[in-house]
C-alpha positions in Angstrom: -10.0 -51.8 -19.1 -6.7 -50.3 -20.6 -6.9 -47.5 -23.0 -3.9 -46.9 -24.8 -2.7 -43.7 -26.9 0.0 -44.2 -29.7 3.1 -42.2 -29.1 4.5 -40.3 -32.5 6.7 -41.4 -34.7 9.5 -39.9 -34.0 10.8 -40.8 -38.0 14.2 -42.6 -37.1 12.9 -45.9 -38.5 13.9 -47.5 -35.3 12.2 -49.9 -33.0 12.5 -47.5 -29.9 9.8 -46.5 -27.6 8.7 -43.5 -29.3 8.1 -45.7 -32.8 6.7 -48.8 -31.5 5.2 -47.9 -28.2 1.9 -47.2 -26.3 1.0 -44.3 -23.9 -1.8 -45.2 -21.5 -4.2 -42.4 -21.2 -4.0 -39.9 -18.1 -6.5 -40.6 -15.1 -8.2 -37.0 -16.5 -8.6 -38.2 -19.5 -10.5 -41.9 -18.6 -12.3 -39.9 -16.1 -13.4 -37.4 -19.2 -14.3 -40.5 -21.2 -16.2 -42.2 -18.6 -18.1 -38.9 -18.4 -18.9 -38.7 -21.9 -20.3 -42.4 -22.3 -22.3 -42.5 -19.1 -23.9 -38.8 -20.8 -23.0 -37.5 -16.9 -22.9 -33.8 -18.0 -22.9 -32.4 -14.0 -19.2 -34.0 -14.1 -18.7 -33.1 -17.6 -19.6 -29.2 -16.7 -17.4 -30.0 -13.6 -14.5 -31.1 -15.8 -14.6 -28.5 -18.9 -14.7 -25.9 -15.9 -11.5 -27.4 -14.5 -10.0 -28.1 -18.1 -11.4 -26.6 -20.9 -9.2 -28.1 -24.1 -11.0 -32.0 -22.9 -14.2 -30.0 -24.8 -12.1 -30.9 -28.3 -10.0 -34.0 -27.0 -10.1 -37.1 -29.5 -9.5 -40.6 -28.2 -6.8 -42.2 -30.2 -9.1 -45.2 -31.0 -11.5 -43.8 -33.3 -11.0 -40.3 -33.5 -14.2 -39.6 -31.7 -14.8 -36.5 -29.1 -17.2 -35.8 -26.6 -19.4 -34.2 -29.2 -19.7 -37.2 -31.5 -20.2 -39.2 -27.9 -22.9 -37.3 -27.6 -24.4 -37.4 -30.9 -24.5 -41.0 -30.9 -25.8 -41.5 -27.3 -28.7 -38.4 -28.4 -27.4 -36.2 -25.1 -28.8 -32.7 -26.3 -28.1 -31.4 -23.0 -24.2 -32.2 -23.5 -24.5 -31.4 -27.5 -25.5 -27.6 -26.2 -23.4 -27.6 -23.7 -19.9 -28.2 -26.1 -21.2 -26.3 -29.1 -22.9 -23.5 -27.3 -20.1 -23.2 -24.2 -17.1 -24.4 -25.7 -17.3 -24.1 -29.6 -16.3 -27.3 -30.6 -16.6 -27.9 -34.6 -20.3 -29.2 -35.1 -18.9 -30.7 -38.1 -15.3 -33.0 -36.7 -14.7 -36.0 -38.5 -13.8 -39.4 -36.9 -10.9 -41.7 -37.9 -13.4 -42.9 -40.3 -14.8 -39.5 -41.3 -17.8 -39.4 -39.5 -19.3 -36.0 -38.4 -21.6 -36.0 -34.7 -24.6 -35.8 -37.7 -23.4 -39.2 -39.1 -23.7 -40.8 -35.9 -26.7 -39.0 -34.8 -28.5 -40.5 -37.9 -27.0 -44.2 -37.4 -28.7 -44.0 -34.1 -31.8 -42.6 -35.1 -31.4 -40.0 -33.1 -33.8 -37.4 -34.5 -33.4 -34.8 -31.7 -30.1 -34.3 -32.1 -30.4 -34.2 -35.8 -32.9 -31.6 -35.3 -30.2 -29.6 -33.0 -27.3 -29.9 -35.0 -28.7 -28.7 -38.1 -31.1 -26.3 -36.9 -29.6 -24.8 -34.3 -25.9 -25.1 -35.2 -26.1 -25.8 -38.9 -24.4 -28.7 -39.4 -23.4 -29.9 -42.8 -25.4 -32.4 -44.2 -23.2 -32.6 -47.4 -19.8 -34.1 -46.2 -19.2 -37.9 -46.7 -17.8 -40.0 -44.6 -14.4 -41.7 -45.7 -16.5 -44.5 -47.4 -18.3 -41.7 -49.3 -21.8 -41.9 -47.4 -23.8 -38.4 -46.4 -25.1 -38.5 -43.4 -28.7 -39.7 -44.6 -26.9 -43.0 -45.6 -27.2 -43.8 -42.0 -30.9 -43.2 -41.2 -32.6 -46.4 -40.4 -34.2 -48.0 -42.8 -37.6 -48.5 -41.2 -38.5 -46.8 -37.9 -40.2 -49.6 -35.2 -43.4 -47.1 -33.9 -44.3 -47.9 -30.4 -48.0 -47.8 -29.8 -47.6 -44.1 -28.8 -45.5 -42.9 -31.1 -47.6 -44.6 -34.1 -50.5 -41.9 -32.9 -47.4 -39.0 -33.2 -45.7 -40.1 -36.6 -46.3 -38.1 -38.8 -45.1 -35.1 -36.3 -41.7 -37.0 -35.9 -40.8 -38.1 -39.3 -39.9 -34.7 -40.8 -37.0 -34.6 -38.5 -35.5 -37.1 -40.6 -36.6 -35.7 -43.6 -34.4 -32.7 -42.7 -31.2 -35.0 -43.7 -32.7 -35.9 -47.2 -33.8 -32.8 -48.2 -31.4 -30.0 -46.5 -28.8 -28.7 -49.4 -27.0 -26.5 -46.6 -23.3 -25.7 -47.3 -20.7 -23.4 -46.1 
């Protein structure tokens, strides 16, 4: 697979390299996103410790970091990991201006949910650039397993937290 990164403008108008051209990403930064999607957070730990600024590096393809990786893919461990080691901005917005708690709730993932607004208060007021909240994105329906039909009233809350919370900075 070939992952490209758009060089800059450089504003002369021309069709030279720097206009029309493609820079393939560096080995580090494959091996970062290959870290990220497989949720490997020894290697990520590994990696921030050998080069901290990957912690807040966006691909060129959808604007997405390791934090909104990891919001999707519901990796707690990595979400405390960037926001309690490294800082990252709970609240980054995509290409599309989606925040980690956008794609937390597309995915259903109600842990991380939970942790990003909880623990490191994220917004639940900014719209994506199609003007939908974060809530927008909560399933519809959750399918309850035999298990977790015993347990669901415990777990629904968690999404609740989205459709009630009025938390702003």
């Amino acid at each position: 697979m070939v992952i490209t990164v758009p060089f800059l403008d450089d504003g002369s108008g021309s069709n030279s390299i720097n206009s029309t051209s493609f820079l393939p990403m560096t080995q580090e930064q494959k091996d970062w996103l290959l870290a990220i999607v497989d949720c490997d957070q020894p290697k990520m730990t590994r990696m921030l410790n050998q080069h901290p600024e990957l912690a807040v590096w966006k691909t060129s393809i959808n604007g997405y970091t390791a934090l909104h990786y990891a919001a999707k893919y519901g990796d707690c461990a990595a979400i405390r990991l960037l926001l309690g080691n490294y800082h990252v901005q709970v609240d980054a917005q995509t290409c599309e201006g989606m925040t980690p708690l956008h794609l937390a709730a597309a995915n259903g993932n109600e842990d991380v949910i939970i942790l990003l607004t909880s623990v490191y208060k994220a917004r639940t007021d900014i719209r994506d650039f199609c003007g939908r909240l974060p809530s927008a994105y909560l399933p519809k329906e959750k399918h309850w397993t035999t298990e977790e039909q015993n347990c669901k009233s415990s777990i629904q809350p968690s999404f609740d937290i989205l459709t009630t919370s009025t938390n702003s900075r």
